[in-house]
Every structure is written in structure tokens, then in C-alpha cells.
PAZAPA-4460 file (N, C-alpha, C; in steps of 0.05 Angstrom, whole numbers, plus 32768, in hexadecimal, padded with zeros to 4 digits):
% residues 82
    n_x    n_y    n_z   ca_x   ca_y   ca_z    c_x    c_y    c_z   seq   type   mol
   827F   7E70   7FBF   826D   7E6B   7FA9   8257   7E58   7FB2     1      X     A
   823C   7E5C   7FAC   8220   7E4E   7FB8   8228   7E33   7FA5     2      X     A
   821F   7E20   7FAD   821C   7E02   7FA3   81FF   7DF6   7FA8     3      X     A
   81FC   7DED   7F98   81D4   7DE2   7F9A   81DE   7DC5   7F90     4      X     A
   81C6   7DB7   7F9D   81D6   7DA1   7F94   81BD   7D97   7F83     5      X     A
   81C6   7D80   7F71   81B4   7D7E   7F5B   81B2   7D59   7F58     6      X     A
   819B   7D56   7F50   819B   7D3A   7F3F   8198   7D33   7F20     7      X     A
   81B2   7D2D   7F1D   81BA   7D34   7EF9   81A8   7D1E   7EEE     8      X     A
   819C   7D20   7ED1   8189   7D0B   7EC0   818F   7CF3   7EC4     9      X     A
   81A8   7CE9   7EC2   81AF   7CC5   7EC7   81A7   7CB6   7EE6    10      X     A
   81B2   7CCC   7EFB   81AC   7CC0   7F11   818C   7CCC   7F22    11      X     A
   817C   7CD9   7F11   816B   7CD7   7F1B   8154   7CC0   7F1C    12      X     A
   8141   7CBF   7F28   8129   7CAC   7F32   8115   7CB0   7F33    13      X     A
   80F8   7CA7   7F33   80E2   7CAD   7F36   80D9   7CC3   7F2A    14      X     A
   80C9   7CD7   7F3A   80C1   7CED   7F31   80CF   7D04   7F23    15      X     A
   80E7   7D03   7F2D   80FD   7D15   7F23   8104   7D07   7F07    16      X     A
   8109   7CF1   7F04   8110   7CE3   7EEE   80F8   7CEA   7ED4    17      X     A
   80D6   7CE8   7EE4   80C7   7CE6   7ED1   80C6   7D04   7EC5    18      X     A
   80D1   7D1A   7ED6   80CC   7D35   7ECD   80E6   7D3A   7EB7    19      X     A
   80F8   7D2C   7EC2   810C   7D35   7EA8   8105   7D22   7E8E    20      X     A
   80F8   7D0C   7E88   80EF   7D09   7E79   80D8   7D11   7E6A    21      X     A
   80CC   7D2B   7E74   80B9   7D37   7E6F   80C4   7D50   7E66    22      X     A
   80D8   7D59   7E6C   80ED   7D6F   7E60   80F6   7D60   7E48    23      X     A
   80FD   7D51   7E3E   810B   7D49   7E29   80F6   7D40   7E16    24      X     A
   80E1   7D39   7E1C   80CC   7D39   7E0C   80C2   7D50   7DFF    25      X     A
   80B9   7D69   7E18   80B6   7D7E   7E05   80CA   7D93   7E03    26      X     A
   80E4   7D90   7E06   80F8   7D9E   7E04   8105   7D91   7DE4    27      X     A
   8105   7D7A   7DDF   810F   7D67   7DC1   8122   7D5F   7DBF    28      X     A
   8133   7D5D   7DD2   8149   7D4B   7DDC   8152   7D43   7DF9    29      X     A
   815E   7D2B   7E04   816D   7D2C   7E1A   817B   7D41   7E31    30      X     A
   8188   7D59   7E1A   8195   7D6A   7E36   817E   7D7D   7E4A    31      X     A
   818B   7D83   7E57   817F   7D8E   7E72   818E   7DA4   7E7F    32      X     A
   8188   7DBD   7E75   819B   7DD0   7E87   819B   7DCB   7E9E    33      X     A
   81B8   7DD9   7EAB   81BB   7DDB   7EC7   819B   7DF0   7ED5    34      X     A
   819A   7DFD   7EC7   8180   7E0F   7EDC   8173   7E00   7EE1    35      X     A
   816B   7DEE   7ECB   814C   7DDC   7ED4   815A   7DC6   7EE2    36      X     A
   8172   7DB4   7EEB   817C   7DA2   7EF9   8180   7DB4   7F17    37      X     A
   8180   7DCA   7F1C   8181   7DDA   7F2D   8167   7DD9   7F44    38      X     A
   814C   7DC5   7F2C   8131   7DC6   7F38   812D   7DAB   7F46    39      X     A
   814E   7D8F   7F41   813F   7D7D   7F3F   8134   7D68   7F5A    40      X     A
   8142   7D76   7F76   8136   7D78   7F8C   811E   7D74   7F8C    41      X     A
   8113   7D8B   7F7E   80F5   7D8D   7F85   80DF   7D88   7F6B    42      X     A
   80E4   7D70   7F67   80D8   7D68   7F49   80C2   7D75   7F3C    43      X     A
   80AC   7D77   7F54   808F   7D89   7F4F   80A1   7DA4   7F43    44      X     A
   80AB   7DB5   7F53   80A6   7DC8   7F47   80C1   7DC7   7F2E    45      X     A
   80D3   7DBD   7F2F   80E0   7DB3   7F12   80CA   7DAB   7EF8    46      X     A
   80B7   7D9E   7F02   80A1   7D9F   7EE5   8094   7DB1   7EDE    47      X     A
   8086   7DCB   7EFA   807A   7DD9   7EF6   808A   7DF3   7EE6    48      X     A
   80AA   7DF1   7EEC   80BE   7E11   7ED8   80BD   7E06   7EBA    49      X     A
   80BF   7DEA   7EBB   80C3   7DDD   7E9D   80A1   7DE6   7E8E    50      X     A
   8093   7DDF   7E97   807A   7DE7   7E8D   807A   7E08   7E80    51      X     A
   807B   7E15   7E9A   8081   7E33   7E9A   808E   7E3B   7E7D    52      X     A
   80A9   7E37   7E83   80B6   7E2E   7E69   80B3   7E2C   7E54    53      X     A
   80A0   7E16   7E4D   809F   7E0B   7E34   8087   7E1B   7E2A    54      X     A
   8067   7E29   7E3F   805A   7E3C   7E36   8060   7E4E   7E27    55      X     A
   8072   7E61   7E3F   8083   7E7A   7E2C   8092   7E78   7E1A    56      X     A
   809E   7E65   7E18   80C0   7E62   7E02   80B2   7E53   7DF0    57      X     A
   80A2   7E43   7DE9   809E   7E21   7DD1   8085   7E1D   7DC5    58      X     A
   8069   7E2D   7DDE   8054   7E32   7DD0   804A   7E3E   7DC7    59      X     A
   803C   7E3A   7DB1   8032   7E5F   7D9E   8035   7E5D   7D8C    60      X     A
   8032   7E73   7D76   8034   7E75   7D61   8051   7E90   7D61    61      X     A
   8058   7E9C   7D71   8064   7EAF   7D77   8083   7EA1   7D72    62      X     A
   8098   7EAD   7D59   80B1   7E99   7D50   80C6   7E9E   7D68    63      X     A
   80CC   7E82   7D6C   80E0   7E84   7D84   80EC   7E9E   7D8B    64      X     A
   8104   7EA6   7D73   8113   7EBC   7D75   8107   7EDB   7D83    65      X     A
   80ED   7ED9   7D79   80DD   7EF8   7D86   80D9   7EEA   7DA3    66      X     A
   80D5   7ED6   7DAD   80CB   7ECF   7DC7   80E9   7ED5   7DD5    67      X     A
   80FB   7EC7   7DD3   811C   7ECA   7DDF   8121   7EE9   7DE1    68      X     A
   8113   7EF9   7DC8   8120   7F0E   7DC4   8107   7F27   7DDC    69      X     A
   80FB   7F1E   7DDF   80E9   7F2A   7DF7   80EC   7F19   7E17    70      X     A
   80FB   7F00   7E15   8106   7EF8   7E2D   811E   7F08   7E33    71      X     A
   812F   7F11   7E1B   814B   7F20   7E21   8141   7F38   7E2F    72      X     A
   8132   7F41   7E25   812B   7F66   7E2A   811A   7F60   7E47    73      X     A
   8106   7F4A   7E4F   80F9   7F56   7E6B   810F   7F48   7E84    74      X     A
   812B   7F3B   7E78   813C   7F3A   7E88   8154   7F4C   7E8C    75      X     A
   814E   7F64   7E78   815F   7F6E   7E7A   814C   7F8B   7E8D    76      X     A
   8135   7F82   7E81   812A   7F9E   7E97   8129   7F9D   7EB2    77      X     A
   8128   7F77   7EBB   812B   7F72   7EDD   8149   7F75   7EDB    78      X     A
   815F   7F7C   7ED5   8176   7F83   7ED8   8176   7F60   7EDF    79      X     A
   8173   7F51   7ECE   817E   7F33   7ED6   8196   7F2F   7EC5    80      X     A
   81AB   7F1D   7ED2   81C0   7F1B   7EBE   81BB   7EFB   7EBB    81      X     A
   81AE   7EF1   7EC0   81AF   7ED1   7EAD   819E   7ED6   7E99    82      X     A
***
């Protein structure tokens, strides 16, 4: 089984620290999935998926549920199983 290794919210520092506090800001609470702790090596681009992110999924006028519900379907057309 692959292992990535990660820097979880408490023991991170610096830049990595300032990006997960930038997830919880516009995310609206503290937690932090594993996918996005999966980024936190590389902080830059850990801010740049959270951004990504928060475009497609949080901004708009478009109601969450239709957005999730068109994230389900173009992952199900790349045959993705996450």
C-alpha cells in the first residue's frame, strides 16, 4: 500500500501553516481532508487545489447540491472512483 507522508494542521509551520489557515477560512471550519493534507509538502500548490476548489464547489450562484451533483457525473465519466 503507497504511503505519502503529510504535515497534519497542528504540526505544521510557516507557509504550510498559513495555507491551512486559509482553508479554514474559506472552507468555515478547522477540518482539513486528508486529500488536501496530501498537498502539504508542497504548500504553493496546496493553496493553488484549495482555490481550485473553492471556485468550482463555494462560488456562484449555482446551489451546492447541483454543483456535487455534476462533480459526481464528470467523475463518473473519467471512470474515477474517488
Amino acid at each position: 500500500m503507497a504511503f505519502i507522508r503529510i504535515i497534519p494542521p497542528k504540526e505544521a509551520t510557516g507557509e504550510t501553516a498559513e495555507v491551512y489557515r486559509y482553508m479554514a477560512e474559506i472552507g468555515g471550519d478547522d477540518m482539513v481532508a486528508r486529500i488536501v493534507q496530501m498537498f502539504s509538502l508542497r504548500a504553493g500548490s496546496m493553496r493553488r487545489m484549495i482555490r481550485t476548489w473553492f471556485l468550482s464547489m463555494w462560488n456562484g450562484d449555482a446551489p451546492r447540491t447541483d454543483r456535487e451533483l455534476i462533480a459526481a457525473i464528470v467523475s463518473r465519466l473519467n471512470d474515477c472512483h474517488y
